[in-house]
C-alpha positions as CSV (number, residue, x, y, z in Angstrom):
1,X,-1.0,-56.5,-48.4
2,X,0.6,-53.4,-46.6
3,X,-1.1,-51.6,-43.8
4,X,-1.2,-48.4,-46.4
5,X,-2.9,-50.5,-49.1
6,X,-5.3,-51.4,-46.5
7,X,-6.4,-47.3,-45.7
8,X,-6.3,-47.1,-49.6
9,X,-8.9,-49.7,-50.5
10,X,-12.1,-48.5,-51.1
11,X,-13.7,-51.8,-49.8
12,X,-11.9,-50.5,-46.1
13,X,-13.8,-47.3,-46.4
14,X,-17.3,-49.2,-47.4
15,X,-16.8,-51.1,-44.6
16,X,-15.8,-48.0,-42.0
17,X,-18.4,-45.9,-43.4
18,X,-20.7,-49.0,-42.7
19,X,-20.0,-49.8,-39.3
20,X,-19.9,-45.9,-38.4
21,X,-24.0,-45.4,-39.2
22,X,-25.1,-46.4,-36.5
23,X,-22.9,-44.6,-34.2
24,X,-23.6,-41.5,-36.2
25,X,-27.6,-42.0,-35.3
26,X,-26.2,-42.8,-31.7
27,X,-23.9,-39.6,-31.5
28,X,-26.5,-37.1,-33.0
29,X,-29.2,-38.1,-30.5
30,X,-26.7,-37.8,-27.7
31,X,-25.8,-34.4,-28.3
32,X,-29.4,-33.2,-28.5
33,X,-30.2,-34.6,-25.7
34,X,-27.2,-32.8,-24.1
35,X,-27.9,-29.9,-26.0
36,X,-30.8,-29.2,-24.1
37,X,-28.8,-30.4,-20.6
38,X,-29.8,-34.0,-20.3
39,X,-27.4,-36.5,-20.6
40,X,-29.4,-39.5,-21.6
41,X,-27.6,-43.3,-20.8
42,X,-30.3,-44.9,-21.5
43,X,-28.6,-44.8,-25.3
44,X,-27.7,-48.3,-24.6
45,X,-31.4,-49.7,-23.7
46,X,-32.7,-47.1,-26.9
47,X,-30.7,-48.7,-29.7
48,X,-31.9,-52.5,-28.3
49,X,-35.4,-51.5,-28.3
50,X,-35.0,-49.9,-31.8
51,X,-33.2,-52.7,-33.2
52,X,-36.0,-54.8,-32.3
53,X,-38.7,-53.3,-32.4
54,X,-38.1,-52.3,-35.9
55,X,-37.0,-55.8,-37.1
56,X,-40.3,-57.3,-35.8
57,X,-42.4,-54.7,-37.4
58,X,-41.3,-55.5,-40.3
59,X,-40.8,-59.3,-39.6
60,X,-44.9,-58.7,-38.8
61,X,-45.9,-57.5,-42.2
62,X,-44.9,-53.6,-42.1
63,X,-42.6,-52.0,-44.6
64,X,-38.9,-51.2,-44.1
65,X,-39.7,-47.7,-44.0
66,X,-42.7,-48.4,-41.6
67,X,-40.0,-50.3,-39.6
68,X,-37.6,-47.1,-39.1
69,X,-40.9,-45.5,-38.2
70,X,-41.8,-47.7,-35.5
71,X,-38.5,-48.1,-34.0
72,X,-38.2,-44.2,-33.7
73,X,-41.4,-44.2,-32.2
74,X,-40.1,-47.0,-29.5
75,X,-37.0,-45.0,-29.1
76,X,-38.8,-41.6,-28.4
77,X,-41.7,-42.9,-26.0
78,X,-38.4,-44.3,-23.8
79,X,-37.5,-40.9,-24.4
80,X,-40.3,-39.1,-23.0
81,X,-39.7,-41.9,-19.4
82,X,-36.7,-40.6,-19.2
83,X,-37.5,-36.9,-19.6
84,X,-40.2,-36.9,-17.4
85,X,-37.9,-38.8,-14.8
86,X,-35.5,-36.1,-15.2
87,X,-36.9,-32.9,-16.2
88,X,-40.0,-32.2,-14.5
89,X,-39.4,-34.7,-11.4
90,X,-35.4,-33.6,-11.4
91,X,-34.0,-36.9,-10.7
92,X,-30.5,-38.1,-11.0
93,X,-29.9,-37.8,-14.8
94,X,-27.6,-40.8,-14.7
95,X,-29.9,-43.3,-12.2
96,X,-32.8,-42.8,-14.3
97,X,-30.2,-43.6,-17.7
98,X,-29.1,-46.6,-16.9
99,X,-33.0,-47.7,-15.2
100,X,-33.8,-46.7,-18.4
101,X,-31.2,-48.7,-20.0
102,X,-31.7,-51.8,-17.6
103,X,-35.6,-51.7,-19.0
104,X,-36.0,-51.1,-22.0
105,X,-33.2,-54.2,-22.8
106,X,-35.1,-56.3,-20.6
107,X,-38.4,-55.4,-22.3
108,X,-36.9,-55.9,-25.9
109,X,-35.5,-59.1,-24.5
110,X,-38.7,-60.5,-22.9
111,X,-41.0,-59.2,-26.0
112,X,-38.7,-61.1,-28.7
113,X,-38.7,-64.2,-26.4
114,X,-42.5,-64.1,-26.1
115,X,-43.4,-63.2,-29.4
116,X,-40.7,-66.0,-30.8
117,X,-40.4,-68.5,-27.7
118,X,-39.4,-72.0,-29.8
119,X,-37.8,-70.5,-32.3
120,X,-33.4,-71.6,-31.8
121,X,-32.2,-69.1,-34.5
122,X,-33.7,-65.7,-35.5
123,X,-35.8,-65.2,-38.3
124,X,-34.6,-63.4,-41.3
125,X,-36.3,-60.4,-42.8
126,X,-36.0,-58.9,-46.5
127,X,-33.6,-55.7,-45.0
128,X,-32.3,-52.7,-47.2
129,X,-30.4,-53.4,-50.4
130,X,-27.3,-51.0,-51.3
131,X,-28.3,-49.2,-53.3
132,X,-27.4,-48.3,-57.2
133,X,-26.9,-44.7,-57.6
134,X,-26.8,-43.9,-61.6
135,X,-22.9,-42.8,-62.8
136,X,-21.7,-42.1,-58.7
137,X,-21.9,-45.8,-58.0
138,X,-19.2,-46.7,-60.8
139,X,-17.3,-43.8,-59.5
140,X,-13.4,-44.9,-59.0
141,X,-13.3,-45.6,-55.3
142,X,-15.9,-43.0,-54.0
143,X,-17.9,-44.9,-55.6
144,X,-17.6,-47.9,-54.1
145,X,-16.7,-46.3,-50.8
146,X,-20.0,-43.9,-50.5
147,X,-22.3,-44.6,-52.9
148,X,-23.2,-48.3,-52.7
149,X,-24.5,-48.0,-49.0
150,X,-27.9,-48.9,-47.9
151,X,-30.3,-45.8,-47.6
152,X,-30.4,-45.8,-44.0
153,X,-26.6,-44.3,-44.4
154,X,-27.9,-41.5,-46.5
155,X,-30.5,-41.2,-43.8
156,X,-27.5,-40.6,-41.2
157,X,-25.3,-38.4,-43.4
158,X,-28.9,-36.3,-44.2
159,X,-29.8,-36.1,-40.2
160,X,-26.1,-34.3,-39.8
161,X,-26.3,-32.0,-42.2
162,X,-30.4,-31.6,-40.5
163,X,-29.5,-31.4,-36.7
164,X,-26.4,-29.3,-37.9
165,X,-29.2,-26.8,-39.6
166,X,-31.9,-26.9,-36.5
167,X,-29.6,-26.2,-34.4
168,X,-27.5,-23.4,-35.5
169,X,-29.6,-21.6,-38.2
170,X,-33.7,-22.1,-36.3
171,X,-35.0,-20.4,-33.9
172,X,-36.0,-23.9,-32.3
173,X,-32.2,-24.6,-32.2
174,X,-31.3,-21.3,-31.0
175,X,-34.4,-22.1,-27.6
176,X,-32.1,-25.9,-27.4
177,X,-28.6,-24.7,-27.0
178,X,-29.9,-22.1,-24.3
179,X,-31.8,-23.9,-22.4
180,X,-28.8,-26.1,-22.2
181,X,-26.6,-23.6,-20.7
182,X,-29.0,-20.9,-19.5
183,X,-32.7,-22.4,-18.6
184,X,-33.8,-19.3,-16.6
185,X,-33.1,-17.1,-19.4
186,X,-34.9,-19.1,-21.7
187,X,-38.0,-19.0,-19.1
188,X,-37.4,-15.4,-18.6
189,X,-38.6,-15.4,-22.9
190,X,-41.5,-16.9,-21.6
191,X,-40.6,-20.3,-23.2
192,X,-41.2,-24.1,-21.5
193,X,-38.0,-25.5,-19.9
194,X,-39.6,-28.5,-19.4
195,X,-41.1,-28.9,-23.3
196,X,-37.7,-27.7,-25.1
197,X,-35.8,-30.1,-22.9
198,X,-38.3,-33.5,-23.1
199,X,-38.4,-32.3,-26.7
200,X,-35.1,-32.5,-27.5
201,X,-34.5,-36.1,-25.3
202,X,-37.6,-37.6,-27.1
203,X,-35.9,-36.7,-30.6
204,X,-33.1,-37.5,-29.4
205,X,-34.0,-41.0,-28.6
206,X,-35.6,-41.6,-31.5
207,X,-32.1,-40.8,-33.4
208,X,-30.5,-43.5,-31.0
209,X,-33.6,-46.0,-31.7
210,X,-32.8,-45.7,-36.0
211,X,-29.3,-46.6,-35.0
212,X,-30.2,-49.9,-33.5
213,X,-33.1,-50.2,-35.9
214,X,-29.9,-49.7,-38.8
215,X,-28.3,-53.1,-36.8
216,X,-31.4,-55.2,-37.9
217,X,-32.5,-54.0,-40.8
218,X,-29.6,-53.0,-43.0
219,X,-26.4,-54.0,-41.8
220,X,-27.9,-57.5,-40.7
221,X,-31.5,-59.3,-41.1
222,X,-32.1,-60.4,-38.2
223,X,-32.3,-59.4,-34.0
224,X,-30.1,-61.4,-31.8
225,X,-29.1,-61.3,-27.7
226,X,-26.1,-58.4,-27.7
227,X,-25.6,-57.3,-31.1
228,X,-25.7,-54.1,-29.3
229,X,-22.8,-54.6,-27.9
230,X,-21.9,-50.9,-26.4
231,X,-22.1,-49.1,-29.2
232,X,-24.2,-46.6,-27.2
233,X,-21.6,-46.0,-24.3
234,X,-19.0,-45.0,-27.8
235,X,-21.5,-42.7,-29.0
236,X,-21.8,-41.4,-25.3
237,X,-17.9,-40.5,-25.5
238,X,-18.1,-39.1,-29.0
239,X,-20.3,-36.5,-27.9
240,X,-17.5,-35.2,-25.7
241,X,-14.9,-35.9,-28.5
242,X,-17.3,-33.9,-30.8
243,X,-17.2,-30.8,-28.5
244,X,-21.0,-31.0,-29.1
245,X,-21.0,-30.4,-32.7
246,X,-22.5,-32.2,-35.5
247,X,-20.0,-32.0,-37.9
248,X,-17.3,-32.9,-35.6
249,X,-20.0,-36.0,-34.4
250,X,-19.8,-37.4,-38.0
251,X,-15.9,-37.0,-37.8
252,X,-16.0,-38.9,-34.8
253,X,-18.0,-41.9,-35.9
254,X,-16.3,-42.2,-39.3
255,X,-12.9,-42.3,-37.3
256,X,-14.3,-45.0,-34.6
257,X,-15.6,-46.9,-38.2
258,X,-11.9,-46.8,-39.5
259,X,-10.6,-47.9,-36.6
260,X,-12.9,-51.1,-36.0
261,X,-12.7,-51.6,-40.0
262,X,-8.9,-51.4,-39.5
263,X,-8.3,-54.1,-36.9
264,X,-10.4,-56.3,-38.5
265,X,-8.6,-56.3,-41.6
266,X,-5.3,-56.2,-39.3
267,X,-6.2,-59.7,-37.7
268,X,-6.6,-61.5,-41.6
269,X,-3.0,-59.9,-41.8
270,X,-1.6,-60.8,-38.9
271,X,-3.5,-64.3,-37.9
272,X,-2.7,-66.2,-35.1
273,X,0.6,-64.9,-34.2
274,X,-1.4,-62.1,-32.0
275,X,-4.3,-63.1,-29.3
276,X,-7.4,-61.9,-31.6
277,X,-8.6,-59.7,-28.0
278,X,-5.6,-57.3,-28.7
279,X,-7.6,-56.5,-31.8
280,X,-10.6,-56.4,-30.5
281,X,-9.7,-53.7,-28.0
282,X,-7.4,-51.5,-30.5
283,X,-10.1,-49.3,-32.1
284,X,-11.7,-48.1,-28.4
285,X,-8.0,-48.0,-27.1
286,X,-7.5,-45.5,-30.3
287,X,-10.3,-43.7,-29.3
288,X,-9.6,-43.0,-25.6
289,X,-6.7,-41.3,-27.1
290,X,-8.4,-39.2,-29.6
291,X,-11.2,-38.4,-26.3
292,X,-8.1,-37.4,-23.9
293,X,-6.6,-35.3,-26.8
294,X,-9.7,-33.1,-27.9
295,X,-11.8,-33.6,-24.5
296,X,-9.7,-31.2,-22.3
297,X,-10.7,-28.3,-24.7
298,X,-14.8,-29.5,-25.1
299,X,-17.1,-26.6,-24.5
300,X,-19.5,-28.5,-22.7
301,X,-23.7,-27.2,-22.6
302,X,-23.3,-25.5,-18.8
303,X,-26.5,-26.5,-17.5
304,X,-25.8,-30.2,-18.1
305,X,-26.9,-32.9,-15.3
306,X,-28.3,-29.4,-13.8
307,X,-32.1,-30.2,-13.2
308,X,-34.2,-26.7,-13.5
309,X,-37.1,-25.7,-11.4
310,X,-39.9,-23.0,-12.5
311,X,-39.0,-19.8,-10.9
312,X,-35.5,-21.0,-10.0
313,X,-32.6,-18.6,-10.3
């Protein structure tokens, strides 16, 4: 097969489209959080504890839907640690990230090996389906490529097109992006600094927590040690590739998607003649690349990693 008729193949663009989900869940909580001037590493930590804390709801007796619920929930109440660590206390944005990272892994770690302590390989759960879509699944290509995903896709493409709206045509959006680059003006309106910005980190997380939860429950059945496996530190840099837009976000993660969908089908081509870590690394050495070319040019939210202060001018 030629590397063109690979990028032509609608089963490549299932599979990109697939594997850029949760990434898009990752990058749109991100950039709320930075939105309202928080960077928030605890990204990492946020899509373990969503991934299983939404498998074993479900693995417990609760619905998939009531799954994606809980682990939203999970991924906000880390959320509100973080924002309270950051906002109202003002300490280091990134210390209390990665604590927050550090923890909530550890936690997700030691609740699944308490919960499950003789069990050798994880339990399986009933996770979405893909679904059928009446005439656009038996679309040529698009078809295949778009419309036979899971529903937690459609979730993601629907929360771009929602955090895109929020923030650029509410007021509510409008209080976000200036309290992000000007928090004494928005105090000056007589609005909360501190509840816009632990508003936006707890949605925020709760975005991050759906993109683990999407590992467990749709793209696998099960939770396992690292499936992780830094997909939050991406969505961290696809923020900055994304200049901090929505749209641009989704661009992002369908790009990093191709990429990773791309050297896997490279390595069936290729085989053994090339060490299978020169693969591996391609689609984040792609996307270093892409993040050098568009980052120099990012207008970045002014008051980020800037802690705020009451009365402060």
């Amino acid at each position: 097969m030629e590397y063109l008729d690979i990028l032509l193949n609608a089963s490549f663009w299932q599979a990109a489209i697939r594997i850029a989900t949760p990434l898009i869940f990752g990058v749109l909580g991100a950039l709320i959080c930075e939105r309202a001037g928080v960077l928030n590493l605890g990204i990492e930590g946020i899509f373990v504890v969503g991934a299983m804390s939404g498998w074993m709801a479900v693995w417990l007796g609760a619905s998939l839907w009531g799954g994606v619920a809980v682990a939203a929930g999970c991924g906000a109440l880390f959320g509100l640690v973080h924002g309270i660590l950051t906002v109202p206390l003002g300490l280091s944005q990134h210390v209390s990230g990665l604590g927050i990272t550090m923890f909530a892994t550890a936690a997700s770690y030691y609740t699944y090996r308490t919960a499950l302590p003789d069990v050798t390989s994880p339990p399986r759960i009933e996770a979405f389906k893909p679904l059928d879509i009446p005439m656009l699944s038996d679309l040529p290509f698009i078809g295949e490529a778009l419309f036979s995903q899971t529903a937690m896709t459609f979730l993601a493409l629907f929360m771009v097109l929602a955090v895109a709206f929020v923030l650029y045509r509410t007021p509510l959006g409008l209080a976000i992006r200036a309290v992000g680059d000007n928090p004494a003006a928005v105090e000056a309106q007589g609005l909360s600094v501190y509840g816009l910005r632990i508003g936006a980190i707890m949605a925020g997380s709760a975005l991050m927590a759906l993109g683990g939860a999407f590992l467990t429950m749709s793209a696998f059945d099960a939770f396992f040690f690292g499936m992780i496996n830094g997909r939050g530190w991406i969505c961290i840099a696809l923020v900055v590739f994304a200049s901090w837009r929505p749209g641009k976000a989704l661009l992002g993660a369908l790009l990093f998607g191709a990429f990773d969908a791309f050297q896997i089908r490279l390595q069936n081509e290729v085989g053994a003649a090339v060490p299978s870590q020169v693969f591996l690394m391609v689609p984040y050495v792609l996307s270093i690349i892409a993040l050098v070319l568009v980052a120099r040019k990012a207008d970045y939210p002014r008051a980020l990693l800037q802690p705020y202060f009451p009365g402060q001018r």
